[in-house]
C-alpha positions as CSV (number, residue, x, y, z in Angstrom):
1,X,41.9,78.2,3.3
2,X,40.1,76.5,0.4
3,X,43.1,76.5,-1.6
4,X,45.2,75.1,1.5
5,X,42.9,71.8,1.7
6,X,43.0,72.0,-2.3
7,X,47.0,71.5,-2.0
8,X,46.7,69.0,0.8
9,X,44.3,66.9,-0.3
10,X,46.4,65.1,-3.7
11,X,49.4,64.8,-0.8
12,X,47.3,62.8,1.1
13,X,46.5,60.7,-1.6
14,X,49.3,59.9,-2.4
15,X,50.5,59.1,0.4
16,X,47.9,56.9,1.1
17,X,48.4,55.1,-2.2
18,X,51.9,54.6,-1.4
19,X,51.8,53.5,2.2
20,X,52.7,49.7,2.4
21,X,48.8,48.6,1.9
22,X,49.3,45.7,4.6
23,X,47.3,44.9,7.7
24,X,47.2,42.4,10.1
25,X,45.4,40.0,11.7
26,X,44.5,39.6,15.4
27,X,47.0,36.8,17.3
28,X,43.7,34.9,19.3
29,X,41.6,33.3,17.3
30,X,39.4,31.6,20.1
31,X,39.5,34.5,22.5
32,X,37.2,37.5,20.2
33,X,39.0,37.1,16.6
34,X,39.2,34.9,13.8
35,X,42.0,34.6,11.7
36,X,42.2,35.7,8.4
37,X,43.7,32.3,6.7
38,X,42.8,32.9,3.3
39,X,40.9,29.6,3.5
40,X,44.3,27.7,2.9
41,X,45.9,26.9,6.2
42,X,49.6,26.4,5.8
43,X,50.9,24.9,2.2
44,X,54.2,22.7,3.6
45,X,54.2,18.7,3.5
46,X,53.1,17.4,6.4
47,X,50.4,15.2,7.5
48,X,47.8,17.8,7.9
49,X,44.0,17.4,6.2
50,X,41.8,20.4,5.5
51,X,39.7,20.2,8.4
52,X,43.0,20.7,10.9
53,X,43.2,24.4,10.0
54,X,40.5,26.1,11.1
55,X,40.1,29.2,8.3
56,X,37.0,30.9,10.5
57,X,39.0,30.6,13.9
58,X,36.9,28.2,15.3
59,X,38.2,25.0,17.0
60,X,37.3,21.8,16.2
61,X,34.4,20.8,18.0
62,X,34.8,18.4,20.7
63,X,31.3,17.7,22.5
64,X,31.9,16.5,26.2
65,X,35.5,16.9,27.8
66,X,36.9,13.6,26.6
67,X,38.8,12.4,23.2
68,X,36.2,9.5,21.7
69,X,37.5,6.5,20.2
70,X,38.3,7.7,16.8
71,X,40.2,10.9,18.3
72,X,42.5,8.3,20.6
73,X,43.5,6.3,17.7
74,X,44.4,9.2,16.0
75,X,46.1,10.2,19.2
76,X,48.5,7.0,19.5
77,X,49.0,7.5,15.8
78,X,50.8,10.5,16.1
79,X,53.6,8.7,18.1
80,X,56.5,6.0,16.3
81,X,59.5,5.6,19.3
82,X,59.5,6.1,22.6
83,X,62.6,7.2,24.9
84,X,61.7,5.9,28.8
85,X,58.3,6.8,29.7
86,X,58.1,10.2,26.8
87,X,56.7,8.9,23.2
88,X,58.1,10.7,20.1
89,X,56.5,11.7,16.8
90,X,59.2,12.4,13.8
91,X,58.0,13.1,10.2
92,X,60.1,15.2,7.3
93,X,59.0,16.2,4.6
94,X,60.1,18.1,1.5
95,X,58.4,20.0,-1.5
96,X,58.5,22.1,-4.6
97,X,56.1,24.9,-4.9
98,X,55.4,26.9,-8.2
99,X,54.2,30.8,-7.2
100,X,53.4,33.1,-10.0
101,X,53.1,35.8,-7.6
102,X,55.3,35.8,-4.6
103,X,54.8,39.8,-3.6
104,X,50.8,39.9,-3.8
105,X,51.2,42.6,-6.6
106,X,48.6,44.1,-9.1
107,X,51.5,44.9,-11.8
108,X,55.1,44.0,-11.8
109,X,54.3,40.4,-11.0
110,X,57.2,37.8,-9.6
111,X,56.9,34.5,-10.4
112,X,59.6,31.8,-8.7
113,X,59.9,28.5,-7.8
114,X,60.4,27.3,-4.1
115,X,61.8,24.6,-1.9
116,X,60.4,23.8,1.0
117,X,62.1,21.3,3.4
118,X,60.0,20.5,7.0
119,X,60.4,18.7,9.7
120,X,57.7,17.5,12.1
121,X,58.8,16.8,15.7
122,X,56.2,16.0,18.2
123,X,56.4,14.4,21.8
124,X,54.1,13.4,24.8
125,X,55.0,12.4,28.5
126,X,51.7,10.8,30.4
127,X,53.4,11.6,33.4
128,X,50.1,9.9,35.4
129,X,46.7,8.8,34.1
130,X,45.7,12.9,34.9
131,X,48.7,14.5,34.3
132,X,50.3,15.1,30.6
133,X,53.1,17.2,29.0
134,X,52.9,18.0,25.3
135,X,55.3,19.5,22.8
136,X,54.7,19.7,18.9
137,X,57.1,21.3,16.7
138,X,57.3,22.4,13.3
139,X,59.7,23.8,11.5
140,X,60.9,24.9,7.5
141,X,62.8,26.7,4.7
142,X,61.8,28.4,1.7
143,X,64.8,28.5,-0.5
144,X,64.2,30.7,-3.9
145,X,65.4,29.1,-7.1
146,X,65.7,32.7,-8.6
147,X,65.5,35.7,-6.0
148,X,67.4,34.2,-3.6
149,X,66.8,37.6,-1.7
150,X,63.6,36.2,-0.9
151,X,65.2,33.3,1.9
152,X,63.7,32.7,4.4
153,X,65.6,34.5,7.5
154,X,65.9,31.5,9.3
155,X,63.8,28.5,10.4
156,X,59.5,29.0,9.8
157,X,58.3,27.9,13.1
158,X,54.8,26.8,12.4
159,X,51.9,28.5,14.6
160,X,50.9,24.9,16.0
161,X,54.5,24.8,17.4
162,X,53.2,24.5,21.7
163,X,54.5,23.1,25.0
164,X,51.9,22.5,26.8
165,X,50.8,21.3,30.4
166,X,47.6,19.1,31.9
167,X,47.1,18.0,34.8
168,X,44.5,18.1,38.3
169,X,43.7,19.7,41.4
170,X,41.1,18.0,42.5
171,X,38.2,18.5,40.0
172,X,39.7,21.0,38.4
173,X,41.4,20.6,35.0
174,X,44.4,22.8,34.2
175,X,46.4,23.4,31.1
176,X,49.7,25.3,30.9
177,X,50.6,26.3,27.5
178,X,52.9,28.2,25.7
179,X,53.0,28.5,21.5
180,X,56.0,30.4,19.7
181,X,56.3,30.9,16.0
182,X,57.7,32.2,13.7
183,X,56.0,33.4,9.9
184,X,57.1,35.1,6.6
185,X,54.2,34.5,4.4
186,X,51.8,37.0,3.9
187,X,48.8,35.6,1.9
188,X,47.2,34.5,4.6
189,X,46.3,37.9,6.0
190,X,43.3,39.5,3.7
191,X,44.3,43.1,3.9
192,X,47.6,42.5,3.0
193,X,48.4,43.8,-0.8
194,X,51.9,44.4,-2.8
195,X,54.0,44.4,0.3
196,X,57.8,44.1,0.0
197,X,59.1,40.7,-0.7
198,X,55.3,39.3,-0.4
199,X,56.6,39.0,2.9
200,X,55.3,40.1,6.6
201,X,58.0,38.2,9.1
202,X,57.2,38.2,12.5
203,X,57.7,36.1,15.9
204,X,54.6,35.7,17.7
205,X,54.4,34.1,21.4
206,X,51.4,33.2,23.4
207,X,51.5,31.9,26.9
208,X,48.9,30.8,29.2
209,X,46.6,29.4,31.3
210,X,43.0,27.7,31.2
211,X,41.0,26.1,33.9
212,X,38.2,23.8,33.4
213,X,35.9,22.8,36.3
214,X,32.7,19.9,35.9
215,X,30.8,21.2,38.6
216,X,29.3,18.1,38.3
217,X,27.4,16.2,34.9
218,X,25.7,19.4,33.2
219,X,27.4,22.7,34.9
220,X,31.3,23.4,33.4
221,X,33.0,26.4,34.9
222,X,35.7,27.7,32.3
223,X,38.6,30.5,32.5
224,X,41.7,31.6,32.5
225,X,44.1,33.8,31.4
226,X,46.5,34.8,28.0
227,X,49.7,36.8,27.4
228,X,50.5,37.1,23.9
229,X,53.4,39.1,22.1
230,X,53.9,40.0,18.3
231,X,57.4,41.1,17.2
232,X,58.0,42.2,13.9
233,X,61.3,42.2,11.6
234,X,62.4,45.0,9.8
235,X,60.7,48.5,9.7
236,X,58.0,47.7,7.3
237,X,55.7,46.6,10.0
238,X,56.9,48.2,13.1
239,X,53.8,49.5,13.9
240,X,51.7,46.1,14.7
241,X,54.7,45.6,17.7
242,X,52.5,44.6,20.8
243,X,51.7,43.0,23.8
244,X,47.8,41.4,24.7
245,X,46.8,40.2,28.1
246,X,43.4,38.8,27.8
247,X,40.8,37.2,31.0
248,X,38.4,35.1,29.4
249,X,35.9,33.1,30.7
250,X,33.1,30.5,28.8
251,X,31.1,28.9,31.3
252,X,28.6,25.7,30.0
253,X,25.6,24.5,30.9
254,X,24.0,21.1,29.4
255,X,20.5,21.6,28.8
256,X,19.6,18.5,27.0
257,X,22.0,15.8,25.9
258,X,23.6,16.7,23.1
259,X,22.6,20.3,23.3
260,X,25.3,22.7,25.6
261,X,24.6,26.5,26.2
262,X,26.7,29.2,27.6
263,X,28.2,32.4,27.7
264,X,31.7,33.4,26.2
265,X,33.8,36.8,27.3
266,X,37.0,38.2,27.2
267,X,38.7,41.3,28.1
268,X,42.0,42.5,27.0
269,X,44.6,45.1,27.2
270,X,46.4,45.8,23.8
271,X,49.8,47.6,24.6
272,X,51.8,49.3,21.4
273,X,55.3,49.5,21.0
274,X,55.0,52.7,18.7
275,X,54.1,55.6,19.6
276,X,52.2,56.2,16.5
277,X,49.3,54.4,17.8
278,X,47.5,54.4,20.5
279,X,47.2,51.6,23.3
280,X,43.8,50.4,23.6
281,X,41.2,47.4,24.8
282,X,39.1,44.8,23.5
283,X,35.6,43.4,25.3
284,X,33.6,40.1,23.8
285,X,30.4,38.9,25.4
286,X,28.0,36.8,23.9
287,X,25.9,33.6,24.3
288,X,26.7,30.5,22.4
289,X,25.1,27.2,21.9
290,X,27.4,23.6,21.1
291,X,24.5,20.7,19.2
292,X,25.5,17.7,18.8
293,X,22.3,17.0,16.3
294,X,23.3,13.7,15.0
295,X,25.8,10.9,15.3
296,X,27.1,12.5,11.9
297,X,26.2,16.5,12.3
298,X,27.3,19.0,14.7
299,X,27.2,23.0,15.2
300,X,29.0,25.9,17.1
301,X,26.9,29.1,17.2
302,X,28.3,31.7,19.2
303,X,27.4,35.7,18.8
304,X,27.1,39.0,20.9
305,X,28.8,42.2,21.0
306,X,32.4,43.2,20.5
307,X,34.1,46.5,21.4
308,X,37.9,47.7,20.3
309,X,38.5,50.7,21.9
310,X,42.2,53.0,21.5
311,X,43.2,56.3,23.6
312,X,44.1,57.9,21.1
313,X,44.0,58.4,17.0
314,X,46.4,56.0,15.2
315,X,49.0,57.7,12.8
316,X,50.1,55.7,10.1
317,X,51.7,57.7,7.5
318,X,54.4,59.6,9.5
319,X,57.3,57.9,7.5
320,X,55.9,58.4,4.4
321,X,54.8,62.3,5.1
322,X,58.3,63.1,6.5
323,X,59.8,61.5,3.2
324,X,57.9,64.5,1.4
325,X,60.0,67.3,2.8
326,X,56.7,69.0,3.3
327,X,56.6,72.9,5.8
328,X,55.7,71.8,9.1
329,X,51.7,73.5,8.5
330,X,51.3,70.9,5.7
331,X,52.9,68.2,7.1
332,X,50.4,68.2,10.5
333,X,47.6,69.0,7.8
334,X,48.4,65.8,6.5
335,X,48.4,64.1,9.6
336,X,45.0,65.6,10.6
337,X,43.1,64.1,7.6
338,X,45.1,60.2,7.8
339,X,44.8,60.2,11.4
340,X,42.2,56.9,12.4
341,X,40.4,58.3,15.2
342,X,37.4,55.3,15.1
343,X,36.7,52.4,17.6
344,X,34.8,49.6,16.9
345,X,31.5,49.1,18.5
346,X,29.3,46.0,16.7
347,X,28.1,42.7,17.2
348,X,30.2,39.5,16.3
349,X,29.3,35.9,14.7
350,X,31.0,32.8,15.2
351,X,29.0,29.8,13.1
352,X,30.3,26.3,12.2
353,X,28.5,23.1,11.1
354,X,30.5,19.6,10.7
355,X,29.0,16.9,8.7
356,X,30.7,13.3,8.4
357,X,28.1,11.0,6.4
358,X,30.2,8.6,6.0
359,X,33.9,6.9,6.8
360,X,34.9,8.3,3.4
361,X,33.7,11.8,3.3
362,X,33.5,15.1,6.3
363,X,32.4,18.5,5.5
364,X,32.7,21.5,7.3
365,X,30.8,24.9,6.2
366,X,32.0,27.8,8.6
367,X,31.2,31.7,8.9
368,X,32.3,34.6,11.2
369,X,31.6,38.3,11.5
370,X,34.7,40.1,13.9
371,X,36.4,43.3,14.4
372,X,40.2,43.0,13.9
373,X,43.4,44.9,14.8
374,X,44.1,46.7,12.2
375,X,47.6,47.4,10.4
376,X,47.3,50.8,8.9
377,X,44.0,51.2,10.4
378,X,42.9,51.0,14.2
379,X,40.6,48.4,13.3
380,X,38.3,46.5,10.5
381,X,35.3,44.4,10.3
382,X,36.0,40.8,8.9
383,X,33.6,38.7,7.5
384,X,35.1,34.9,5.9
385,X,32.4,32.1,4.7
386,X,34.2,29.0,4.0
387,X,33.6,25.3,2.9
388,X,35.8,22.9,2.8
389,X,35.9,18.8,2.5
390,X,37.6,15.8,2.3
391,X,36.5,12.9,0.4
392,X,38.7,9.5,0.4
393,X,37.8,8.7,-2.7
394,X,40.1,5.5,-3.5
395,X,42.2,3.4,-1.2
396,X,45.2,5.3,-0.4
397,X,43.8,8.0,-2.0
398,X,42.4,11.9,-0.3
399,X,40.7,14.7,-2.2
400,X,40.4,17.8,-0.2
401,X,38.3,20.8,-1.9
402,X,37.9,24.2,-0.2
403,X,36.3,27.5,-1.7
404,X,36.4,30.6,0.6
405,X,35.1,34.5,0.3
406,X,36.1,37.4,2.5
407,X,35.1,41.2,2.8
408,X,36.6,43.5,5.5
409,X,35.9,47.4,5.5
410,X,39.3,49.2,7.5
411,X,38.5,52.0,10.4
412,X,39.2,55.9,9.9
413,X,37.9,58.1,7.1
414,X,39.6,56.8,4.4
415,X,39.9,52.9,5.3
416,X,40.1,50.4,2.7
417,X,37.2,48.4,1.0
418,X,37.7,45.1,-0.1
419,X,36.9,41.2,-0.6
420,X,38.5,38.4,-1.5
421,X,37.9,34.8,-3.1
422,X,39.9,31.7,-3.4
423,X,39.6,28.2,-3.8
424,X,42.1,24.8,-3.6
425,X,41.8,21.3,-4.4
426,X,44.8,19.1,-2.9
427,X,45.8,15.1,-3.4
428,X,46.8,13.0,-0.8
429,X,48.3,9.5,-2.0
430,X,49.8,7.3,0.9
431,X,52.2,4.9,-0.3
432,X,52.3,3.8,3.3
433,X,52.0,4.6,6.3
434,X,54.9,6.2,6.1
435,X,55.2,7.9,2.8
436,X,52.5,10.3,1.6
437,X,52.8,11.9,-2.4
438,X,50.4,15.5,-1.9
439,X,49.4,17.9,-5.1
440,X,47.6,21.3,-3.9
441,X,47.1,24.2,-6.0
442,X,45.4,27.0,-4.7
443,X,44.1,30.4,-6.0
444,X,43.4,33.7,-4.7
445,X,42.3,37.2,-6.0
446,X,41.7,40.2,-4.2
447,X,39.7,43.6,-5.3
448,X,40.1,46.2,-3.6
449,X,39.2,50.3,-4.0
450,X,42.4,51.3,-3.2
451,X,44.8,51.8,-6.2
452,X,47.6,49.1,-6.9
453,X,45.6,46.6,-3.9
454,X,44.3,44.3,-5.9
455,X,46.2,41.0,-6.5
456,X,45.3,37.4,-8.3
457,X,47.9,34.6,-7.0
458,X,48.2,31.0,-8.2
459,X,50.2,28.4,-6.2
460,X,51.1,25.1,-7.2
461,X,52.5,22.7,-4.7
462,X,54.2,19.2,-4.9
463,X,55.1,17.2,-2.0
464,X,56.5,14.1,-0.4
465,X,56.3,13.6,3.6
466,X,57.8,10.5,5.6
467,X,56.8,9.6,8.7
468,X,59.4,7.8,11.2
């Protein structure tokens, strides 16, 4: 027997070592996750500042129900024609990015250079003074100067891409939404390492619905309901195939002006295509408290206890252990000692602060503790501390800073340990109000305890983006 798990044992290795090292991250970031961004957001021209993606998952904070003054202007900003009673947003942009590591790989590095064309459409029809429809699109190309192989497949829908719905029954505030994307890149999933192409392609859609109610100036009832789907290209990453139907419900409470307390909870029911894995269910409860401490300052803590739970062990490395031509006795010895048979029981931590001194300078410092759904893992604990700024520093002129660390610890017996670190520093310099001239660069390194994991990436990204 001894000898048996002797001979087993370096097969397991291996195969572990030679799995494709990728996770993934969970789809809703406001409903029990935060995405893993890599403290970046997305690198395409476009109009976007550093506070617009949210790296810890958190949304922007918005204290009462209503856009203020600022947030309108910025509102009627976004719009340049209108056709009959719908107003219409166009921008393009294009841009030239250096990579010296497109596949996220310890050795055997690829280093290209990139063009990235976009276009930004975006539209609103105020169809009364309660009812509004919204859609925002965005879409791109990556085209490879010298591994054309790389291409993108077809159009990059961006994550923000949504059609969405508002309107009233009576005091009650509903929104209709539906969001459709479609991503390649890869970095800006943590446990992602040396996967093929530097690529993880997938369509994700989520549709729903979310109901507001002011029971009158200090109670808010909120709810509702989410279906979200995540379709994967290619074989790589068949595994993460799902479907999520998640009830939520975050109901308010207005203790002192300026001060709102409540509770947030979700339930949901994670269906797998594969039968590799099993299906399982996620459960978040926990109070949370929205200050609004200054004119300039305000925080989002939220925390309580999260719970993934599967019906079974996930198997992972059944590809790779029938690629060994191994006897059938070794092959489910294999399978015993890969086999993830852990749920997640733990608390999680949502925690952001905004600061905005002055008309020339925000700041945002931003930390979260979750459980994720894993890739070749049931599950692992994320935690991401971020801080990130933007400083108008001359007229025209936008410096955007943003440093970020990570550490996640994978499910099952052998799960992978790691952390990451990065930082960026992009230049905004608007021509016009039209024509905007960005610099980013942006670095990332990862170390993990799994052999060939660990990665350092350097991007460098030049970019011009009109506005119709």
């Amino acid at each position: 027997m001894k000898k048996a798990i002797h001979r087993i044992l370096p097969i397991a290795a291996i195969i572990l070592s030679t799995g494709s090292g990728a996770f993934a991250q969970e789809f809703f970031r406001d409903l029990g996750t935060s995405r893993s961004s890599g403290g970046m957001g997305p690198v395409y021209p476009s109009e976007y500042t550093y506070e617009d993606a949210s790296p810890s998952g958190l949304s922007p904070l918005r204290p009462g129900q209503d856009l203020n003054e600022e947030q309108l202007a910025k509102e009627a900003d976004r719009y340049n024609f209108a056709i009959g009673p719908i107003q219409f947003g166009l921008a393009a942009g294009v841009g030239l990015e250096y990579n010296d590591n497109i596949s996220l790989a310890d050795s055997n590095r690829i280093s290209d250079f990139i063009f990235r064309p976009s276009l930004d459409v975006q539209a609103s029809w105020r169809i009364s003074e309660l009812n509004t429809m919204r859609l925002s699109v965005g879409a791109s190309y990556a085209k490879y100067f010298d591994n054309s192989q790389f291409d993108s497949d077809g159009l990059l829908l961006s994550p923000n891409s949504e059609l969405a719905f508002t309107f009233y029954l009576g005091a009650v505030k509903i929104s209709l939404r539906d969001r459709l994307s479609y991503q390649e890149d890869a970095y800006s999933i943590a446990t992602i390492s040396n996967t093929d192409r530097g690529q993880y392609k997938r369509y994700e859609n989520q549709a729903g619905m979310h109901l507001e109610w002011a029971v009158n100036d200090k109670l808010t009832l909120a709810g509702g309901y989410d279906h979200a789907n995540l379709w994967t290209v290619g074989d790589s990453f068949s595994q993460q195939d799902r479907s999520l139907d998640t009830i939520f419900f975050k109901p308010a409470y207005q203790v002192f002006p300026g001060i709102r307390i409540g509770v947030s909870g979700s339930f949901s029911f994670i269906d797998f295509d594969s039968n590799d894995r099993g299906d399982g269910s996620g459960l978040l409860v926990g109070p949370f408290i929205e200050w609004q401490i200054s004119e300039y300052t305000n925080l989002y803590l939220e925390g309580g206890y999260q719970q993934l739970e599967f019906d079974k062990g996930g198997d992972f490395s059944n590809a790779a252990i029938d690629q060994r031509g191994l006897s059938k006795s070794d092959a489910a010895a294999v399978r015993d000692i890969l086999r993830d048979n852990e749920d997640t029981s733990s608390y999680y931590v949502k925690f952001e602060i905004n600061n905005k001194p002055s008309d020339t300078f925000d700041h945002r410092l931003s930390f979260s503790k979750t459980a994720e759904i894993g890739f070749s893992s049931n599950s692992y604990d994320l935690y991401h501390a971020e801080y990130d700024a933007n400083w108008k520093t001359f007229q025209h002129t936008e410096i955007g800073p943003v440093i970020f660390y990570e550490n996640y610890t994978a499910s099952g017996d052998l799960g992978e340990k790691a952390h990451r670190v990065g930082a960026g520093l992009g230049a905004r310099y608007h021509f016009s109000n039209s024509v905007t001239l960005g610099l980013d660069y942006r670095f990332i390194a990862k170390d993990s305890n799994r052999e060939s994991s660990d990665y350092r990436q350097n991007l460098v990204f030049l970019s011009l983006y009109y506005k119709f």
